[in-house]
Backbone bond lengths (Angstrom), bond angles and torsions (degrees), N, CA, C in turn:
res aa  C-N    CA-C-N  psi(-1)  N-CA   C-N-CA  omega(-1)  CA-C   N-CA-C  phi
1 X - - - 1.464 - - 1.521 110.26 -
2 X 1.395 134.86 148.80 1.240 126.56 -171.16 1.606 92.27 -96.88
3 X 1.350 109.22 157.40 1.202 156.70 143.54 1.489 97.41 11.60
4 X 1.639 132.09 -95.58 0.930 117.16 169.31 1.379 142.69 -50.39
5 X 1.222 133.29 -59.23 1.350 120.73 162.26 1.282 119.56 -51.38
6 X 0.992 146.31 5.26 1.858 142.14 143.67 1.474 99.01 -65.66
7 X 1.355 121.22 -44.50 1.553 125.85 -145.08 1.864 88.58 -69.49
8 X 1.531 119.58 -61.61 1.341 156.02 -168.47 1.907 75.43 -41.05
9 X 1.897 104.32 -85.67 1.391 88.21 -176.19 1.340 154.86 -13.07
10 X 1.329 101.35 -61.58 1.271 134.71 -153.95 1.899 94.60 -85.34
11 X 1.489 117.36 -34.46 1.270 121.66 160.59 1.280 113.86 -49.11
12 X 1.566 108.29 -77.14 1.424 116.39 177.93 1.832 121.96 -35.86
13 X 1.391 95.55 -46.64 1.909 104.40 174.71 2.010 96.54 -59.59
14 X 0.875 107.51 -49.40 1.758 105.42 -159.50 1.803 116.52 -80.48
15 X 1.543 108.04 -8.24 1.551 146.04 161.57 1.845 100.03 -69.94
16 X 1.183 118.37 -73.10 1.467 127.89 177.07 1.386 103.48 -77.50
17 X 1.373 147.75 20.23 1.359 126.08 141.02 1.788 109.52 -111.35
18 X 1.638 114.94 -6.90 1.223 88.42 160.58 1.620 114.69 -98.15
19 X 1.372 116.61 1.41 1.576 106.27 174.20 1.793 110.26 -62.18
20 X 1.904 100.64 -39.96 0.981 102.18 -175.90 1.878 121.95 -61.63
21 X 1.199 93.11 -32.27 1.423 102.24 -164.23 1.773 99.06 -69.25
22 X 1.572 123.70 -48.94 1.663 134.45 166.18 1.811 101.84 -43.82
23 X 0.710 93.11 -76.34 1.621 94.36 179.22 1.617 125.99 -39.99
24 X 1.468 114.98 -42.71 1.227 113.44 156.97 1.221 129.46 -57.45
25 X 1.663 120.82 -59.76 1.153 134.29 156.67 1.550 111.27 -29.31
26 X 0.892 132.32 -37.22 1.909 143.51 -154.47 1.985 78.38 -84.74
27 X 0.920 132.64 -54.66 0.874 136.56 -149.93 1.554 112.88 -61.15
28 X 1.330 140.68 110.95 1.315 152.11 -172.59 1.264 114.66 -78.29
29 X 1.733 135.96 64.76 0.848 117.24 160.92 1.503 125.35 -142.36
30 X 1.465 117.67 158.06 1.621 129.97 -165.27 1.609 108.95 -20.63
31 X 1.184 136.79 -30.84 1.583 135.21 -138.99 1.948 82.20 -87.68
32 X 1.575 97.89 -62.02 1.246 82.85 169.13 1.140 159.69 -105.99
33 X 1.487 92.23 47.88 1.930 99.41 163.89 1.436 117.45 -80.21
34 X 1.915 89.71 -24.99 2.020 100.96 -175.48 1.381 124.39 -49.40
35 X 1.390 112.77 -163.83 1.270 81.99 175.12 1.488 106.87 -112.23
36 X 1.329 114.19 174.90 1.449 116.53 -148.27 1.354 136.21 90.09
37 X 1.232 111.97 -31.80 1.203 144.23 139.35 1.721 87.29 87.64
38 X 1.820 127.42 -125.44 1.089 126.32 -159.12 1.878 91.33 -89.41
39 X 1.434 113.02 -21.23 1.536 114.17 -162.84 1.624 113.39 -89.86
40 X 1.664 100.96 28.85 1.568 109.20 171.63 1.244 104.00 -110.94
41 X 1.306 126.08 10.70 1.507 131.60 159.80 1.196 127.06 -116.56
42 X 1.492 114.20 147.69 1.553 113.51 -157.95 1.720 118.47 -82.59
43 X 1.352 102.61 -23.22 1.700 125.57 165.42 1.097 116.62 -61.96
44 X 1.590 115.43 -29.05 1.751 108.95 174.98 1.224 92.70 -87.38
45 X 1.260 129.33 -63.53 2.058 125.51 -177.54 1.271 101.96 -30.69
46 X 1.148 125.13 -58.36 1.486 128.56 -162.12 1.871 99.74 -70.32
47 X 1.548 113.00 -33.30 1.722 82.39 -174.08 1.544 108.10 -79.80
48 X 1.631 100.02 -17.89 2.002 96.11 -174.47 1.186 86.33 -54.15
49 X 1.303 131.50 -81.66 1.437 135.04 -173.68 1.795 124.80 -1.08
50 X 1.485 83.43 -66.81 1.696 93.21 168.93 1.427 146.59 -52.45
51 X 1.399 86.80 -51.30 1.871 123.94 156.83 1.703 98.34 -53.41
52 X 1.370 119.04 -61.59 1.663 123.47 -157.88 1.965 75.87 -49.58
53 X 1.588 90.47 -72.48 1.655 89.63 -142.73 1.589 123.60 -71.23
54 X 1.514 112.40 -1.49 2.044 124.43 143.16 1.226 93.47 -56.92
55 X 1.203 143.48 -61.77 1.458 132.85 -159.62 1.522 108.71 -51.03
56 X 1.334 97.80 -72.63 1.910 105.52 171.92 1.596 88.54 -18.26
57 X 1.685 104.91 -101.28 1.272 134.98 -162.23 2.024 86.99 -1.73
58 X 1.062 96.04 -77.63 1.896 109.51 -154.90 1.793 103.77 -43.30
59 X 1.715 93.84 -51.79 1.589 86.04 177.55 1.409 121.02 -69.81
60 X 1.584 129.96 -29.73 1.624 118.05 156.83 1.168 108.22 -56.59
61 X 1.332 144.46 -51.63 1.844 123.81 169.75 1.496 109.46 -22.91
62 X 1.573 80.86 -72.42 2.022 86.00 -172.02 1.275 139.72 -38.11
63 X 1.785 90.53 -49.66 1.457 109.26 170.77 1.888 116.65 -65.31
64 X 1.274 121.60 -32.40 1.366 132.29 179.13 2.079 97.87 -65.96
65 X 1.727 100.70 -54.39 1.456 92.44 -173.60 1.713 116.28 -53.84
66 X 1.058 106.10 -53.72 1.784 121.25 160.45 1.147 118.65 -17.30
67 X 1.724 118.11 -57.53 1.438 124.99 -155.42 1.770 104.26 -115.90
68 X 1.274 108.38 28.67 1.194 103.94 170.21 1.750 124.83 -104.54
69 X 1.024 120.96 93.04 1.029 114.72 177.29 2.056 100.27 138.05
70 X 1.572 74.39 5.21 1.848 85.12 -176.02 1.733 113.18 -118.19
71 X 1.732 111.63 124.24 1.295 93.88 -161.51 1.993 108.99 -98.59
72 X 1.318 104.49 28.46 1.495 101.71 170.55 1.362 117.85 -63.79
73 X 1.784 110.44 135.61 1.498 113.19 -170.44 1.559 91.92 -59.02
74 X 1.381 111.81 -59.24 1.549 128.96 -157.80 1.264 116.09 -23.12
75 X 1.398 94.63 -46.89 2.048 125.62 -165.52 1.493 90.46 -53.93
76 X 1.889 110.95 -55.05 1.124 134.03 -140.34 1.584 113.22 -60.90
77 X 1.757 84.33 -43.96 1.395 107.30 -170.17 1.873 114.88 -67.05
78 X 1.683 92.93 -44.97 1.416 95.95 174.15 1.228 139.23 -70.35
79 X 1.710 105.96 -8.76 1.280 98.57 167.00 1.409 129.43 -99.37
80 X 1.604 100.64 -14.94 1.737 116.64 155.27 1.583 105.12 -36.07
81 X 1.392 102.44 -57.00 1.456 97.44 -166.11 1.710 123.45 -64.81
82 X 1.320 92.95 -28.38 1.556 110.97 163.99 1.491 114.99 -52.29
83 X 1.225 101.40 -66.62 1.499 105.30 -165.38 2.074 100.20 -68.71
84 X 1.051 124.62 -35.25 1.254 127.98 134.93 1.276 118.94 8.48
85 X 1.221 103.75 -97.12 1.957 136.59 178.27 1.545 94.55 -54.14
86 X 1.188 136.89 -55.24 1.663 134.53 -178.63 1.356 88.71 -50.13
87 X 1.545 121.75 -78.03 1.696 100.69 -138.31 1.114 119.02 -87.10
88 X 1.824 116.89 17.36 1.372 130.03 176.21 1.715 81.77 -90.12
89 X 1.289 117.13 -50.55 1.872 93.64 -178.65 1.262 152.64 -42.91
90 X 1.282 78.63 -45.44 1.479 109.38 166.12 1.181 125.66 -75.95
91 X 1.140 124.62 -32.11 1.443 128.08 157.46 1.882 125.74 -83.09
92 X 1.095 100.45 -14.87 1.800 104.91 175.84 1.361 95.26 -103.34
93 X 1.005 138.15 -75.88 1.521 147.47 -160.53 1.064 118.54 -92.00
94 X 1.410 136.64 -52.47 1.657 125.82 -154.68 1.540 103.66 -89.62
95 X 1.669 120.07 -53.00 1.261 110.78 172.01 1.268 132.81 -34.62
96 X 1.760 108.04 -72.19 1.690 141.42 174.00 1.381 101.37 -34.53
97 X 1.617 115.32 -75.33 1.448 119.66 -167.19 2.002 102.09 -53.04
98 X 1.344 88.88 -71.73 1.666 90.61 -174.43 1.389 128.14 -45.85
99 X 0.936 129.55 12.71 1.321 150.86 -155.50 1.573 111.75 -137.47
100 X 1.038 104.86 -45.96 1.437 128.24 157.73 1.502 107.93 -31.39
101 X 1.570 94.51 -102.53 1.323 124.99 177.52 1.239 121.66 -28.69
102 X 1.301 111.33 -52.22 1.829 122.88 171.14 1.187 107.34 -48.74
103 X 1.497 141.73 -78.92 0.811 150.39 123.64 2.001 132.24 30.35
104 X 0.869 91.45 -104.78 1.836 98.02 170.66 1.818 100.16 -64.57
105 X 1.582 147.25 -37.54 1.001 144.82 162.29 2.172 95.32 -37.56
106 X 1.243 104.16 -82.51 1.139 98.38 -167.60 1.507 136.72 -65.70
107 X 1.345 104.68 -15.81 1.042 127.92 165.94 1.460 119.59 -63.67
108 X 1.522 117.13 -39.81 1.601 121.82 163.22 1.037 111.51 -60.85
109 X 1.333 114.46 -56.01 1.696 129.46 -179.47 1.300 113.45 -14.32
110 X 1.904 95.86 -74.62 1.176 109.21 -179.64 1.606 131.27 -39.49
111 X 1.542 96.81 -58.91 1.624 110.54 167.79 1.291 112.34 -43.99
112 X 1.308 117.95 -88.70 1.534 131.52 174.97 1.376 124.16 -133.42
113 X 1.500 113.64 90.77 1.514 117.74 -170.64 1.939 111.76 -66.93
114 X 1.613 118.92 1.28 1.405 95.18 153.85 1.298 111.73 -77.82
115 X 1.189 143.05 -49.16 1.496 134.09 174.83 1.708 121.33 -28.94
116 X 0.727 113.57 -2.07 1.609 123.00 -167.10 1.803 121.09 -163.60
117 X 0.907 117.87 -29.57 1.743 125.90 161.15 1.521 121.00 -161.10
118 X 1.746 100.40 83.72 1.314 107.63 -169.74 1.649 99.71 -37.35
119 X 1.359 101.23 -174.37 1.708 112.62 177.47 1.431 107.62 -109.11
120 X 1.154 118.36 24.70 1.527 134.70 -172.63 1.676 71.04 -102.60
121 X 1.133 120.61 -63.49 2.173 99.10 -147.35 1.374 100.61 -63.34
122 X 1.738 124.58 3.60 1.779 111.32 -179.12 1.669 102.59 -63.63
123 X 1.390 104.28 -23.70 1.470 96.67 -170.46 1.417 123.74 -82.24
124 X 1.556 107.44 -12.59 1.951 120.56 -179.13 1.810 93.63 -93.67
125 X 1.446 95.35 -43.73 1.818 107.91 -153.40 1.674 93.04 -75.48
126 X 1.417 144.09 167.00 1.060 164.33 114.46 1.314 122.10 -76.60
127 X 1.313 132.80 131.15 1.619 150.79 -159.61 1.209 82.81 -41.69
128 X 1.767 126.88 -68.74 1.265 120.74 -121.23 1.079 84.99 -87.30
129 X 1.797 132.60 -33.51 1.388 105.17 -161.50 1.516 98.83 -74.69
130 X 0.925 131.45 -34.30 1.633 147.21 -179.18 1.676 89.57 -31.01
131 X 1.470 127.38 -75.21 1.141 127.10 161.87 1.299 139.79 -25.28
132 X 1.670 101.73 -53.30 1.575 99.26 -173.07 1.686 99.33 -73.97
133 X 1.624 125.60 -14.07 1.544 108.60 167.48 1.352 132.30 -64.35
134 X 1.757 100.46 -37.01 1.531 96.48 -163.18 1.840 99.72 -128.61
135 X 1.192 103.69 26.91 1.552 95.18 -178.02 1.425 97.57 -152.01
136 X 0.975 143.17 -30.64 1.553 132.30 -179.31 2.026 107.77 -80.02
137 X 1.053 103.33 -14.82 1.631 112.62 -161.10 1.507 82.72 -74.88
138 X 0.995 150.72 -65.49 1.776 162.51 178.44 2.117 105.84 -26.46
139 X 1.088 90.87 -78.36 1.468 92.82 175.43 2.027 118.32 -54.07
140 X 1.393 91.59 -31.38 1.690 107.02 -172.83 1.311 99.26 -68.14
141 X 1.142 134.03 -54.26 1.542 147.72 176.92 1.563 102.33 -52.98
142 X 1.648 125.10 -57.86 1.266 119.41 -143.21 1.962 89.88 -82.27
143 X 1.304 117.00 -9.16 1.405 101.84 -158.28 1.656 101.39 -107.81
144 X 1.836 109.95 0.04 1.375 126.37 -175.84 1.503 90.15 -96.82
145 X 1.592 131.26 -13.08 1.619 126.28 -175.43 1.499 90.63 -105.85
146 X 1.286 137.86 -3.64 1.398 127.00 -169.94 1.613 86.43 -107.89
147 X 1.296 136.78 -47.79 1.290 109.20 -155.30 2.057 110.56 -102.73
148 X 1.380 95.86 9.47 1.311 112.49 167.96 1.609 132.46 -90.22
149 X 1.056 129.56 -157.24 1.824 131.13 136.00 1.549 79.17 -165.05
150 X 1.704 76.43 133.68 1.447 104.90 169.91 1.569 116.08 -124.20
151 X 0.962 109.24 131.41 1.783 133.66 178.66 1.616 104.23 -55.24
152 X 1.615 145.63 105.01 1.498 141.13 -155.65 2.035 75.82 -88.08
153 X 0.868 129.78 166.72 1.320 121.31 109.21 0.894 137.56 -54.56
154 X 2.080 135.53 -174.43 1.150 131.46 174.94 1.710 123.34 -48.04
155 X 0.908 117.25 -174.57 1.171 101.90 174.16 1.377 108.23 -114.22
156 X 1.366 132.18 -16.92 1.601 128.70 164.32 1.608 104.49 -60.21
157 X 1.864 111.63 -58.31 0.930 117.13 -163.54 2.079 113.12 -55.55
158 X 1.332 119.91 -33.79 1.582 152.03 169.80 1.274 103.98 -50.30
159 X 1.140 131.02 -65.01 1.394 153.76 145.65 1.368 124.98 -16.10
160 X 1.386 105.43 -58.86 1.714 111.87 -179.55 1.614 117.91 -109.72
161 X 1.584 110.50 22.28 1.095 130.87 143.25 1.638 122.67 -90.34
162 X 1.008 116.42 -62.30 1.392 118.28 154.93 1.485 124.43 -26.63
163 X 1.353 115.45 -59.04 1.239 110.94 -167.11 2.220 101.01 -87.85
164 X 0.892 94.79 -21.32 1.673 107.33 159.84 1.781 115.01 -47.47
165 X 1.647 104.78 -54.96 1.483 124.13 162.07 1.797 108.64 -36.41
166 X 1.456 89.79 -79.35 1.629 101.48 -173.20 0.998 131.90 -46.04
167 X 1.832 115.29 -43.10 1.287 127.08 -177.78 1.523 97.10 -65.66
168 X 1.758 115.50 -52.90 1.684 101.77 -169.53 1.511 108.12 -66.91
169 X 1.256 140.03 -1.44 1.070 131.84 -179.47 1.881 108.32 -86.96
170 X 0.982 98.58 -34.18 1.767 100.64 -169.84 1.573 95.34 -70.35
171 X 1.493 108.31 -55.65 1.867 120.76 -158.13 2.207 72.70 -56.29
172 X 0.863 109.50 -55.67 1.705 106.25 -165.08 1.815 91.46 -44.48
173 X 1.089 136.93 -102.17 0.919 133.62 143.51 1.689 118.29 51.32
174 X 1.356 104.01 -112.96 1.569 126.12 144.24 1.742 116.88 -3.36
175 X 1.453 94.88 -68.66 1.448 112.07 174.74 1.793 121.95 -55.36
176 X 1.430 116.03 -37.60 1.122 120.19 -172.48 1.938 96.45 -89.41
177 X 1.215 116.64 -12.44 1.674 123.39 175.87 1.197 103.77 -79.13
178 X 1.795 125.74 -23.25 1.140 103.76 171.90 1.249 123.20 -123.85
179 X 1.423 106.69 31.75 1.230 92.47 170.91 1.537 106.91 -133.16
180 X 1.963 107.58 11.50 1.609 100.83 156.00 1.498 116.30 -122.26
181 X 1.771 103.92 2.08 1.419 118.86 -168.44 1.494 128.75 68.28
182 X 1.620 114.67 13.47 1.431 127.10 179.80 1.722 104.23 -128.96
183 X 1.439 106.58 129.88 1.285 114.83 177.39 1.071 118.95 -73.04
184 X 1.558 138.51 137.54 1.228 137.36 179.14 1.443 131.08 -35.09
185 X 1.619 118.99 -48.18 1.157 164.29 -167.62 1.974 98.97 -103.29
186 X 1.236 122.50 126.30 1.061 127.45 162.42 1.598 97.96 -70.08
187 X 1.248 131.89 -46.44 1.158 112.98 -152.37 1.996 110.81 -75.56
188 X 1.229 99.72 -1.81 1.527 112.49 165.42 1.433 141.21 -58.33
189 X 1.773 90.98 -37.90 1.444 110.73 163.79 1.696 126.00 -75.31
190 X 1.359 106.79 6.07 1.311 123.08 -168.87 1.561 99.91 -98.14
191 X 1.270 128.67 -40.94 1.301 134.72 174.92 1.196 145.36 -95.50
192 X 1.464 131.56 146.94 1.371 142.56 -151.33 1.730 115.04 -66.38
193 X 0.781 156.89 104.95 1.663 138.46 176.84 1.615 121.04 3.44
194 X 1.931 87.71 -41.97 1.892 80.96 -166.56 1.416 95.62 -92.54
195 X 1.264 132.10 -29.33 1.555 126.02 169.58 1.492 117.38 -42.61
196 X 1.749 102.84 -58.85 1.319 116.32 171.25 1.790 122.28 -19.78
197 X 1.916 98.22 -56.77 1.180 119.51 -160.81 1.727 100.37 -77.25
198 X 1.253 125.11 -37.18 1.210 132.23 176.54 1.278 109.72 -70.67
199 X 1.356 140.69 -46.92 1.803 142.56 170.94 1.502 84.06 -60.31
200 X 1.505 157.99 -70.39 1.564 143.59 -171.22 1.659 103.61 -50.00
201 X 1.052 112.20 -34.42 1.847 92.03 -175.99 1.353 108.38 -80.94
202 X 1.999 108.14 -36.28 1.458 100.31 -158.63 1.943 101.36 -72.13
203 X 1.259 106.26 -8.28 1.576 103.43 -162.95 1.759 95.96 -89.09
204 X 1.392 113.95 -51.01 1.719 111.02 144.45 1.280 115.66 -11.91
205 X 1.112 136.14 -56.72 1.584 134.46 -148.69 1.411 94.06 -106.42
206 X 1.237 112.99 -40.92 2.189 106.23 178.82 1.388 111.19 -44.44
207 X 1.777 105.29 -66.71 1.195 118.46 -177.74 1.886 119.83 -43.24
208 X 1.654 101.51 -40.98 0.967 80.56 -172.76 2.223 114.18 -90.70
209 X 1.284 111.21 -8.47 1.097 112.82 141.24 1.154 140.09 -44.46
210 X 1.039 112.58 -24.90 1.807 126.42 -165.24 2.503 86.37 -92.65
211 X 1.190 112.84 -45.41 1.031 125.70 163.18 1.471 117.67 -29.90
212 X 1.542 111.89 -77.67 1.281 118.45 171.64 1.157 111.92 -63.88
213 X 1.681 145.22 -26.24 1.405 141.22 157.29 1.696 104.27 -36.76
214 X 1.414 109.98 -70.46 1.433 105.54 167.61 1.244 153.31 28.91
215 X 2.263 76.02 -98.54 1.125 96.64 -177.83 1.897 120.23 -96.91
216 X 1.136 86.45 5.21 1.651 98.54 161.79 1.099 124.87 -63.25
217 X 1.742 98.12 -69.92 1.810 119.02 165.07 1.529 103.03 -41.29
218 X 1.308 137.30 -62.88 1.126 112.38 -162.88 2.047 109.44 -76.26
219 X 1.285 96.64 -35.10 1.687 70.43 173.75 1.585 129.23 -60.34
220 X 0.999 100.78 -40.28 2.005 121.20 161.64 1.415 98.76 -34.53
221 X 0.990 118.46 -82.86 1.719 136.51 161.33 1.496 108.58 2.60
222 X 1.496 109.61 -83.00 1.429 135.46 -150.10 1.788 96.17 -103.85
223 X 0.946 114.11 -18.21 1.717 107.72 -171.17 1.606 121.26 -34.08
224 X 1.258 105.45 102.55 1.915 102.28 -167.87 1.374 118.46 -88.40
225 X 1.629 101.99 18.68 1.943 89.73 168.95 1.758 86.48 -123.04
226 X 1.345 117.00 24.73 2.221 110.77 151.54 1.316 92.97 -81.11
């Protein structure tokens, strides 16, 4: 795809994750007065995330449209570093997580959506925004790895960022269980310590599966001797 219509995209995607993100926030209800407030859930982390790294995306457009035709190293250097910071995002965080979330969100759903979004939030939440959290983020991602190529990092180094993610997310987690005695997740209060500890490793190991999914797809993707 050329240059501009990615740019247009990638606007439009980073336009619809901060409506989404205002709109949630707008939203008046009990979860977040607690403490932790909206950032004890993994759907809000995950849309800053998304939003953060459309943002990047738009300003490396900008910065690339800017510096084309301009031969300063400086320019040169800074947008290396840009595009840098993108495809470490996209490859540590925005893919993995978002992918995640979609995923095990709907996947509970299916089973038993009180475990994961009582039917009490139909009355704060609206479908669509309900959607634009855990179901539009999937396609938004896969069509930002189709009309891009992104640089993975290593794969140890990819790896032990990710699981860096997860671990601080659970101990986060953990932490807010003990210091209001209610698990983030209804479906938490349903399980044993050692279950507990086994759903934290096995969700450890998705995420970072979902990682190496990735970075497959994108080499598949981008492969320059097809």
């Amino acid at each position: 795809m050329a240059l501009v219509p990615c740019q247009v995209l990638r606007a439009a995607i980073l336009l619809s994750y901060c409506s989404i993100l205002c709109n949630y926030k707008a939203i008046d209800m009990p979860a977040h007065q607690t403490y932790g407030g909206s950032w004890k859930f993994l759907t809000f982390i995950d849309l800053v995330i998304q939003a953060v790294f459309f943002g990047i995306c738009v300003l490396t457009d900008l910065s690339s449209l800017l510096t084309r035709g301009n031969d300063s190293q400086e320019q040169e250097r800074q947008l290396k570093k840009l595009i840098s910071l993108r495809d470490w995002m996209m490859a540590v965080l925005a893919f993995p997580v978002g992918v995640f979330v979609v995923t095990m969100f709907w996947s509970i759903y299916i089973y038993d959506r009180e475990m994961v979004y009582p039917k009490l939030l139909d009355n704060f939440i609206p479908a669509w925004l309900n959607h634009g959290m855990h179901t539009t983020v999937l396609p938004f991602v896969l069509i930002e790895m189709r009309t891009t190529h992104h640089q993975y990092p290593s794969r140890s180094c990819g790896l032990a960022a990710v699981c860096t993610f997860a671990v601080g997310y659970i101990l986060w987690m953990c932490w807010i269980h003990h210091v209001t005695g209610v698990w983030v997740y209804p479906l938490l209060e349903h399980l044993s310590p050692g279950v507990k500890i086994i759903f934290f490793a096995a969700a450890t190991i998705i995420i970072n599966v979902f990682y190496l999914v990735g970075e497959v797809l994108n080499n598949y993707i981008w492969d320059t001797q097809k």
